[in-house]
C-alpha positions as CSV (number, residue, x, y, z in Angstrom):
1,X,-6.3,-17.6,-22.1
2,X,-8.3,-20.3,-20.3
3,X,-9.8,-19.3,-16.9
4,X,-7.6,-19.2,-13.7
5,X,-7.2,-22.5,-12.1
6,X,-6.4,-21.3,-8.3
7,X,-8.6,-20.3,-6.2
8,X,-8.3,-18.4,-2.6
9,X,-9.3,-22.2,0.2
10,X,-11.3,-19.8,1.9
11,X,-13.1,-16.3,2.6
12,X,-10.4,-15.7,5.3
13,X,-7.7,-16.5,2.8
14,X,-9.5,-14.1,0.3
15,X,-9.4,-11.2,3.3
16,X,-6.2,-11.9,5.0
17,X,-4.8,-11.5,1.4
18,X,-6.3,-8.4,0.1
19,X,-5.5,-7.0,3.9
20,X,-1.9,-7.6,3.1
21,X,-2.3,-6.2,0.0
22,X,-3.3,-3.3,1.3
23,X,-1.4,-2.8,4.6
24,X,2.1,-1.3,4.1
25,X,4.6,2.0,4.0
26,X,0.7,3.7,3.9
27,X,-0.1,2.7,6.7
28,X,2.7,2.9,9.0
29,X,5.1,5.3,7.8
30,X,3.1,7.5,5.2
31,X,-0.5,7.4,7.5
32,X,1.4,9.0,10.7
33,X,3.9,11.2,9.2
34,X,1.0,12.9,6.9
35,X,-1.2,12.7,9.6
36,X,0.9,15.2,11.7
37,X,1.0,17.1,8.6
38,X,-2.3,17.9,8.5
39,X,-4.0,18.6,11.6
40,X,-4.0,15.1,13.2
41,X,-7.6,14.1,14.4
42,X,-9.3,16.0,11.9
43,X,-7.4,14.7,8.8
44,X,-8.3,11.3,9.9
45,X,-12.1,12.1,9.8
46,X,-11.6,13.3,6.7
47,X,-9.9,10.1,5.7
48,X,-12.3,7.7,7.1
49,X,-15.1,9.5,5.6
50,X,-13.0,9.3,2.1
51,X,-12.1,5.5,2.3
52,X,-16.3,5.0,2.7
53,X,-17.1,7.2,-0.4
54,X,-13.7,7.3,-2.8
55,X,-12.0,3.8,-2.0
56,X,-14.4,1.3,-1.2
57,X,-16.4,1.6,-4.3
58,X,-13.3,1.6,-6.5
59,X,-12.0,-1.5,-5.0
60,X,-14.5,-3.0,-5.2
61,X,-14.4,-2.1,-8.6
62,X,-11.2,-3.2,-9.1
63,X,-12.0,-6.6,-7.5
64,X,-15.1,-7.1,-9.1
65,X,-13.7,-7.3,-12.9
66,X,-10.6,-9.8,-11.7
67,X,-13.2,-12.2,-10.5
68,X,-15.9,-11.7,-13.4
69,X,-13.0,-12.5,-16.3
70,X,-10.8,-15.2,-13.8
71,X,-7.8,-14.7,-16.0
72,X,-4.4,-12.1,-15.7
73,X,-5.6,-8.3,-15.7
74,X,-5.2,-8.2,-19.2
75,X,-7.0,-11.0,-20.7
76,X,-9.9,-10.2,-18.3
77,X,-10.0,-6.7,-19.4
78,X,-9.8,-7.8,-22.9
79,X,-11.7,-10.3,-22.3
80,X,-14.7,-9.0,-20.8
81,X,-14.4,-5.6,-22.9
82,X,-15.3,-8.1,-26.0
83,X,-18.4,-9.9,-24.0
84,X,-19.4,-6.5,-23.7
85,X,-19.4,-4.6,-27.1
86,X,-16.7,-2.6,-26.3
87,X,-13.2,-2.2,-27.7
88,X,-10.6,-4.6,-27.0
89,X,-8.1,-1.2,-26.3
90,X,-9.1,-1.8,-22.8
91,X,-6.7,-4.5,-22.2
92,X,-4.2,-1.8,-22.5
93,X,-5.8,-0.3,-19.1
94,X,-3.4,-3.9,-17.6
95,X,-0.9,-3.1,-18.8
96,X,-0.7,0.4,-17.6
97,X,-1.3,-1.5,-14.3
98,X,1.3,-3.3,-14.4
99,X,3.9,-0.3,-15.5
100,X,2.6,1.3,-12.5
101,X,2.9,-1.0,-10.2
102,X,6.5,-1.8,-11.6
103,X,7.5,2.0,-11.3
104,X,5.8,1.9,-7.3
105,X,8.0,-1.8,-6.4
106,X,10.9,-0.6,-7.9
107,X,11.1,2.6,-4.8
108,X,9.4,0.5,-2.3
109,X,11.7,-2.5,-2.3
110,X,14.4,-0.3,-1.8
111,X,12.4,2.0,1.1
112,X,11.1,-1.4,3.0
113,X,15.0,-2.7,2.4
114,X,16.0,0.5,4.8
115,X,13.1,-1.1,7.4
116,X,16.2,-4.4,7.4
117,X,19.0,-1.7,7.6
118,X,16.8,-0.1,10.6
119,X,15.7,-3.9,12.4
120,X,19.3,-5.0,12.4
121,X,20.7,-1.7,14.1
122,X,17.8,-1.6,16.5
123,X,18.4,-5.6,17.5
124,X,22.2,-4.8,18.0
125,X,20.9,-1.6,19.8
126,X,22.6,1.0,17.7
127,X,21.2,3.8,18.9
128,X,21.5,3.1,22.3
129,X,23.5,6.5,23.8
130,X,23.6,8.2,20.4
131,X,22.4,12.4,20.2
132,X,19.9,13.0,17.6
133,X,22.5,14.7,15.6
134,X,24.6,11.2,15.0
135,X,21.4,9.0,14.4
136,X,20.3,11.7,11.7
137,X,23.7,11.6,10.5
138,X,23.7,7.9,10.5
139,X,20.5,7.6,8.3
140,X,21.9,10.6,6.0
141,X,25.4,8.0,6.0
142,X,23.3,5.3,5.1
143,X,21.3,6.5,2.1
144,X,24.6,7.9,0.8
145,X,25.9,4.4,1.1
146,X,24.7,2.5,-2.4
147,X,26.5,-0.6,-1.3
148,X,24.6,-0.9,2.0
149,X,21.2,-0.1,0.2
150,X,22.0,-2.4,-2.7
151,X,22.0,-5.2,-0.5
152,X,18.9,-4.5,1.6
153,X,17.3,-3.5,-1.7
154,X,18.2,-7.4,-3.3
155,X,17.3,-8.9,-0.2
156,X,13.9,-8.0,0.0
157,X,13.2,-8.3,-3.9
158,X,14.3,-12.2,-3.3
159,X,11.9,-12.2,-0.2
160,X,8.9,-10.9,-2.4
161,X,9.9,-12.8,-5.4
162,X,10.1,-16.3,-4.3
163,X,6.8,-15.9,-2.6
164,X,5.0,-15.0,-5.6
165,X,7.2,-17.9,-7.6
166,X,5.9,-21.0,-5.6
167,X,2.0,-18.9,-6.4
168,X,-1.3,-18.8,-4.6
169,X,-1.9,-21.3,-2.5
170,X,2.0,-22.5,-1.1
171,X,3.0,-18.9,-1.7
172,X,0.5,-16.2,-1.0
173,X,-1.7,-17.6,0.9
174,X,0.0,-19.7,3.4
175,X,2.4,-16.2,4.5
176,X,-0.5,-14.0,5.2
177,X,-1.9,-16.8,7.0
178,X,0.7,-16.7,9.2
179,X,2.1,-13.2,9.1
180,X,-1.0,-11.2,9.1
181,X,-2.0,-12.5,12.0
182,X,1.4,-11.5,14.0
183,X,1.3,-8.1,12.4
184,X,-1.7,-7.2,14.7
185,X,-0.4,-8.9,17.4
186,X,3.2,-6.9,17.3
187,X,0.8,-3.7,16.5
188,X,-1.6,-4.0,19.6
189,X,1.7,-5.1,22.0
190,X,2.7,-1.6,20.6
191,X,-0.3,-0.2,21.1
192,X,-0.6,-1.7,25.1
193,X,3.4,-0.5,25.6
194,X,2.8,3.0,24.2
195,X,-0.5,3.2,26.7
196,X,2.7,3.1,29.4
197,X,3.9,6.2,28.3
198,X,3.7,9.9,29.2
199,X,2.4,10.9,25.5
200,X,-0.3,8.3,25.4
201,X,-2.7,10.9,26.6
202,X,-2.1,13.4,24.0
203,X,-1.4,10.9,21.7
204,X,-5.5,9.9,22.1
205,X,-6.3,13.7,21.8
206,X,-4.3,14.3,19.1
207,X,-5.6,11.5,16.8
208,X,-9.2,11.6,18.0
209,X,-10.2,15.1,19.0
210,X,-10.6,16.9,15.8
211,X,-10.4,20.5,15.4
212,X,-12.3,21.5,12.0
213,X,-11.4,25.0,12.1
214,X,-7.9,23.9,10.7
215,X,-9.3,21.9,7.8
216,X,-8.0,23.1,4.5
217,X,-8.2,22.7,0.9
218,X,-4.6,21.4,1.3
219,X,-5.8,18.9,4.0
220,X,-9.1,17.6,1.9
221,X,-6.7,16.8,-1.0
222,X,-4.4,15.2,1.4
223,X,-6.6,12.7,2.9
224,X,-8.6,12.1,-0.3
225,X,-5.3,10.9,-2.1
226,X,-4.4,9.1,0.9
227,X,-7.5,7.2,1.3
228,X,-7.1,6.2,-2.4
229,X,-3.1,5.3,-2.3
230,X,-3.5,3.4,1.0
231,X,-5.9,0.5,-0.1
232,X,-3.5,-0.1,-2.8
233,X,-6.4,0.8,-5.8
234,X,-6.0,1.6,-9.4
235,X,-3.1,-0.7,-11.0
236,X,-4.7,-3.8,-11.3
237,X,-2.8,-5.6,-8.7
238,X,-6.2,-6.5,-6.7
239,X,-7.9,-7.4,-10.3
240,X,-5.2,-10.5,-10.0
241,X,-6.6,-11.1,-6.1
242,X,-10.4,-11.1,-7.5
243,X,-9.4,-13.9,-9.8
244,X,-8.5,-16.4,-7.3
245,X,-12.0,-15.2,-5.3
246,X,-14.1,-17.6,-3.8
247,X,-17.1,-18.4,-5.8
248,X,-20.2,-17.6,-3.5
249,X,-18.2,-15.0,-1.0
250,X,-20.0,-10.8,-0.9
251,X,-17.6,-9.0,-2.6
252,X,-19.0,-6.0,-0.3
253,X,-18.6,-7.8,3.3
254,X,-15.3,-9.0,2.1
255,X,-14.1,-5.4,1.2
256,X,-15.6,-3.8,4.4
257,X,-13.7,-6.2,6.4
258,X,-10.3,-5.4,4.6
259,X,-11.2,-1.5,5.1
260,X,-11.9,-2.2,9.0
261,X,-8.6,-4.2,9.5
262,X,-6.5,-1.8,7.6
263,X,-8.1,1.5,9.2
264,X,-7.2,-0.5,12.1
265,X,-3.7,-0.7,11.3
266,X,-3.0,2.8,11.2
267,X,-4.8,3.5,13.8
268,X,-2.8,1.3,15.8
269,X,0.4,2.4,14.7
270,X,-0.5,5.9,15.0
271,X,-1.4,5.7,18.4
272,X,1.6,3.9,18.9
273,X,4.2,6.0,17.3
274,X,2.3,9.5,18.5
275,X,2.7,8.5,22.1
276,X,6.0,7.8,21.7
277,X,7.1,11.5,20.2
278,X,4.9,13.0,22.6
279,X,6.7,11.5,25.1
280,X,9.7,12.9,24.4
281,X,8.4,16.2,23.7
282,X,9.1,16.1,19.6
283,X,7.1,17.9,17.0
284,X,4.4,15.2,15.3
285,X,4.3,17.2,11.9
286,X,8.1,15.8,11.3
287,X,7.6,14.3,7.5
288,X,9.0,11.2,6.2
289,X,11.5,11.2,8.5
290,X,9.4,10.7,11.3
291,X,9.9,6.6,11.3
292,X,13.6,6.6,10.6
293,X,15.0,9.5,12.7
294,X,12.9,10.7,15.0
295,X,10.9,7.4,16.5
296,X,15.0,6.0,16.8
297,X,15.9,9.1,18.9
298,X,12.3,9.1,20.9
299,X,12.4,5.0,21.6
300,X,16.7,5.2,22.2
301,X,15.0,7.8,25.6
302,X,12.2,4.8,26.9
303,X,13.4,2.2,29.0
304,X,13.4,-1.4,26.8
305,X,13.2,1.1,24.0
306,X,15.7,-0.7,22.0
307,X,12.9,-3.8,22.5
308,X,10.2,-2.1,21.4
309,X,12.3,0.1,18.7
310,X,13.3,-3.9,16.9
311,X,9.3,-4.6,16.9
312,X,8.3,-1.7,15.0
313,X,10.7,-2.6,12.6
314,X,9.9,-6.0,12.3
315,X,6.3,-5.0,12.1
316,X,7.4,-2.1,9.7
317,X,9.1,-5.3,7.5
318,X,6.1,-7.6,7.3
319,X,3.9,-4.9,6.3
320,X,5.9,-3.9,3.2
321,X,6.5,-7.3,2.5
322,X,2.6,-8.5,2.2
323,X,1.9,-4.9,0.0
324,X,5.2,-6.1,-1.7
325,X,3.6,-9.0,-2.9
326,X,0.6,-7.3,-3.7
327,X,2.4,-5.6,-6.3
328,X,4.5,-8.0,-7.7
329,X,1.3,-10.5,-8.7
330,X,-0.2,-8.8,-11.2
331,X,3.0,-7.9,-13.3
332,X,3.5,-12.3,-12.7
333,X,0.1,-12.8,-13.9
334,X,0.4,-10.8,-16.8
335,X,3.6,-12.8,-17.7
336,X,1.9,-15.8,-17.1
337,X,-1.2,-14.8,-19.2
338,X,1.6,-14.9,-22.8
339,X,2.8,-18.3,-21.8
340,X,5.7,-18.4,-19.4
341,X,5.7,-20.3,-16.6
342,X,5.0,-18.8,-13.1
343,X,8.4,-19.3,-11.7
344,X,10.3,-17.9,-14.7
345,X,8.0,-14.8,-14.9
346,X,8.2,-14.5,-11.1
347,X,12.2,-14.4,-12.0
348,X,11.9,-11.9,-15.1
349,X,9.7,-9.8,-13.0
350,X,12.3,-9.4,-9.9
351,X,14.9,-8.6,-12.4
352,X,13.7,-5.9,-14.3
353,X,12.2,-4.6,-10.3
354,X,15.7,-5.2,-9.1
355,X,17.1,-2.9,-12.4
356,X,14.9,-0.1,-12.1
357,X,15.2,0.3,-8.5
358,X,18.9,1.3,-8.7
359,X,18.0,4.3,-9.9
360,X,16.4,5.2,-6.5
361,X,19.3,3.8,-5.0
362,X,21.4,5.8,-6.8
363,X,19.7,9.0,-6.4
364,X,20.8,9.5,-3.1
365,X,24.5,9.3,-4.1
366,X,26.1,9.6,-7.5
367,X,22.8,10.7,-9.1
368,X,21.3,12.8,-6.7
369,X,22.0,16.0,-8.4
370,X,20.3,14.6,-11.6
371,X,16.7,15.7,-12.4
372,X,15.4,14.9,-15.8
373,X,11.9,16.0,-14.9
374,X,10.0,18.7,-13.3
375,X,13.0,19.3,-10.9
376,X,13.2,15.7,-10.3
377,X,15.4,13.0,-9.2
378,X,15.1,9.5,-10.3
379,X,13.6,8.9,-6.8
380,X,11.2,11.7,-6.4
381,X,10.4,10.4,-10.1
382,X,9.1,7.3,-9.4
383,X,7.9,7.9,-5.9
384,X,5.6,10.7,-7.1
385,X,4.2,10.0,-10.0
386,X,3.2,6.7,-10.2
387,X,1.5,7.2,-6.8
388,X,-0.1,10.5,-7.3
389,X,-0.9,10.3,-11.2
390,X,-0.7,6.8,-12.5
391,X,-3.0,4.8,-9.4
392,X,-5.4,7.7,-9.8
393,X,-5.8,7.2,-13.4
394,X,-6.0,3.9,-13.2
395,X,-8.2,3.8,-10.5
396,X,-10.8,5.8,-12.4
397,X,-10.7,4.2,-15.8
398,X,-11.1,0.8,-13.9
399,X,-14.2,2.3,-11.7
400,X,-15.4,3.5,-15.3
401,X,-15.3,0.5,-17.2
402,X,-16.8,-1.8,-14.0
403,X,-19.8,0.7,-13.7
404,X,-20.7,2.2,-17.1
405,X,-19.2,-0.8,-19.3
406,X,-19.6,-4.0,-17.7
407,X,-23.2,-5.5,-18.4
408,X,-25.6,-5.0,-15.4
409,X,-26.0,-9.0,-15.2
410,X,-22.5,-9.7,-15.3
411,X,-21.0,-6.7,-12.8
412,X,-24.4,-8.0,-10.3
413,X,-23.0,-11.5,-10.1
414,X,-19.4,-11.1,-10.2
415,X,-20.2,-8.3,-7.0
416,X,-21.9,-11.2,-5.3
417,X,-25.1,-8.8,-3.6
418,X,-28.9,-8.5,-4.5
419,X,-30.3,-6.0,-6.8
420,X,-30.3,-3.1,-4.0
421,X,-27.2,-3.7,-3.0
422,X,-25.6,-3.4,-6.6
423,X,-28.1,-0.4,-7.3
424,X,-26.2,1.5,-3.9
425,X,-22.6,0.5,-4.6
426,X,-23.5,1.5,-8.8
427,X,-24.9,4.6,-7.8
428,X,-21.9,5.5,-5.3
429,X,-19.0,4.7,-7.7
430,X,-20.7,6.4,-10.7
431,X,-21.6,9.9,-9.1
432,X,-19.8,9.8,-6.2
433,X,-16.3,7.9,-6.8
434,X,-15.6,8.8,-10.2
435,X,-15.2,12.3,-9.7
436,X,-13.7,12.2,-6.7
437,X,-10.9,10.3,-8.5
438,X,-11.1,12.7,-10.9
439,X,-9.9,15.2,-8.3
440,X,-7.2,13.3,-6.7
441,X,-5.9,12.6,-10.2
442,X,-6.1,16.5,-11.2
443,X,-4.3,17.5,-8.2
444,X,-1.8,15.2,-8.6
445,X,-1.2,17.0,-11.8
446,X,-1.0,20.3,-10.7
């Protein structure tokens, strides 16, 4: 396959997109509810510090081979494995990206469709007068309800699908252009309205006075596998970004920028949705039901809640829809790479999404008492694995065959920094990175 013909217009078109690649359900429903899981403030040291030492260096990685082969994930795996002297069988590490990421879009189209379900009851104001008892009940209703998630489910496929279909310039590119920029708008009007309420004060404590004495084994593991699963590394779906990078842009400043901007993010919504809960005097450490029961029930208390309730979800939609994308590209590109035209992959690709995701529809109804795996359901299935064993493993082979395969000349220029520079990040990723994926991929098996 010839070299990719589009290109990101710009640097800001490069890190808008890789942003909304990597801002989604991580950061604002997986980042807060974990969060209170763990200890608040001192789980998000722990994170920072693991995004600077674990995620960085393996996105950049990741990035780093897309743009040094310019073609699908595949062909520039294959590709530059043959420039190098190494086995063509690397190509196969692609195509493992793109199962994964088709296993991870398959649960998440469905999960963002309940963020519609949620914007729609929230505008009509739904849960205005309801007890916490009916709202939970109305969720549990809902997810029992494979009609209602069906449609929320094809909905958002079609949203994400005929983005990537028109590609990178009319598609990509022009929507994070525009919706990026609202997403932190809507975030920091969140941010200024929680600053209103009576939790905003413990809110701040919680999420920046840490207390180390609770730090854990448990707690190191969680914020190491959340630093890695929340910049969307390891399944080749930013390999597919890197080919469309700017020629002269530092793959380095580029990166740190994406890492500020989506720390910022859950930042933002953490301080957000804490002071909210804290308002009403509701446990933080309340799982993944934290966004679609108990912020409901807290914002359904505050006066213009039901306002500020339909602006988390909107935000909560746009998110998912930029990571959305994210995911869908490389499995497109890969299509693309044997032949078929963008829109028809772009088609093919939403299909087979669209197939496999109605077995997580499914599992909360007719098939929820079916668990071919490990205890399993079909949800738990493809919500676990992929995430906690597949992006790890990916992730590390990728990190592996950027710093120990890749020739030296080739991985310098394609990271876009002097020889120092390349030296630190080469140095970081080898001793550093790599076994710390190592561990987030072992305890993902265990």
């Amino acid at each position: 396959m010839s070299e990719t013909l589009e290109r990101w217009s710009t640097r800001r078109a490069f890190i808008l997109a890789v942003t909304g690649a990597a801002v989604g359900l991580g950061n604002i429903w997986r980042f807060p509810y974990i969060t209170g899981e763990n200890g608040g403030a001192v789980f998000l040291v722990l994170y920072v510090a693991f995004v600077l030492l674990l995620g960085l260096p393996v996105m950049m990685a990741e990035i780093m081979v897309g743009r040094a082969g310019r073609r699908s994930p595949v062909a520039s795996l294959g590709h530059l494995a043959v420039a190098a002297g190494a086995s063509r069988h690397w190509r196969l590490l692609g195509l493992f990206g793109a199962f994964t990421v088709f296993c991870i879009l398959s649960f998440y189209s469905v999960v963002s469709g309940w963020s519609i379900e949620f914007l729609v009851a929230s505008i009509n104001g739904d849960f205005r007068g309801v007890t916490p008892a009916e709202i939970g009940a109305g969720f549990d209703a809902f997810l029992a309800d494979p009609g209602r998630m069906i449609f929320n489910h094809t909905l958002f496929l079609l949203m994400t699908i005929s983005v990537v279909a028109v590609g990178v310039a009319k598609g990509l590119e022009r929507l994070n252009n525009v919706l990026m920029p609202l997403l932190y708008l809507l975030l920091v009007m969140l941010a200024g309205y929680a600053a209103t309420t009576s939790g905003f004060g413990t809110a701040l404590a919680w999420l920046f006075k840490p207390d180390f004495s609770a730090v854990t084994p448990l707690v190191v593991m969680h914020a190491m596998g959340h630093a890695f699963f929340t910049l969307a590394v390891g399944a080749c779906a930013l390999m597919a970004y890197g080919a469309y990078m700017p020629e002269q842009q530092s793959l380095p400043r580029a990166v740190g920028a994406v890492a500020i901007l989506d720390v910022a993010v859950a930042l933002l919504a953490g301080i957000a949705i804490f002071s909210v809960v804290f308002s009403q005097g509701m446990d933080p450490s309340e799982g993944p039901g934290l966004m679609f029961v108990t912020l409901p029930i807290a914002f359904a208390e505050l006066p213009g809640g039901a306002l500020w309730l339909s602006m988390f979800f909107l935000l909560l939609l746009l998110a998912t829809w930029t990571s959305s994308i994210n995911l869908a590209e490389p499995m497109v590109s890969t299509l693309q790479g044997l032949g078929l035209p963008r829109a028809i992959a772009a088609a093919l690709v939403g299909l087979a999404v669209w197939l496999l995701g109605l077995l997580t529809v499914f599992s909360f109804s007719s098939l929820a008492e079916w668990r071919p795996l490990f205890g399993m359901n079909g949800f738990e299935l493809v919500s676990t694995i992929p995430p906690e064993v597949f992006l790890p493993l990916g992730g590390m082979l990728i990190a592996i065959f950027a710093a120990w395969v890749l020739p030296e000349a080739m991985a310098r220029r394609a990271l876009g920094v002097n020889n120092g520079g390349f030296a630190l990040w080469r140095a970081v990723t080898r001793w550093i990175a790599i076994p710390l994926t190592l561990v987030v991929l072992v305890a993902g098996l265990i």
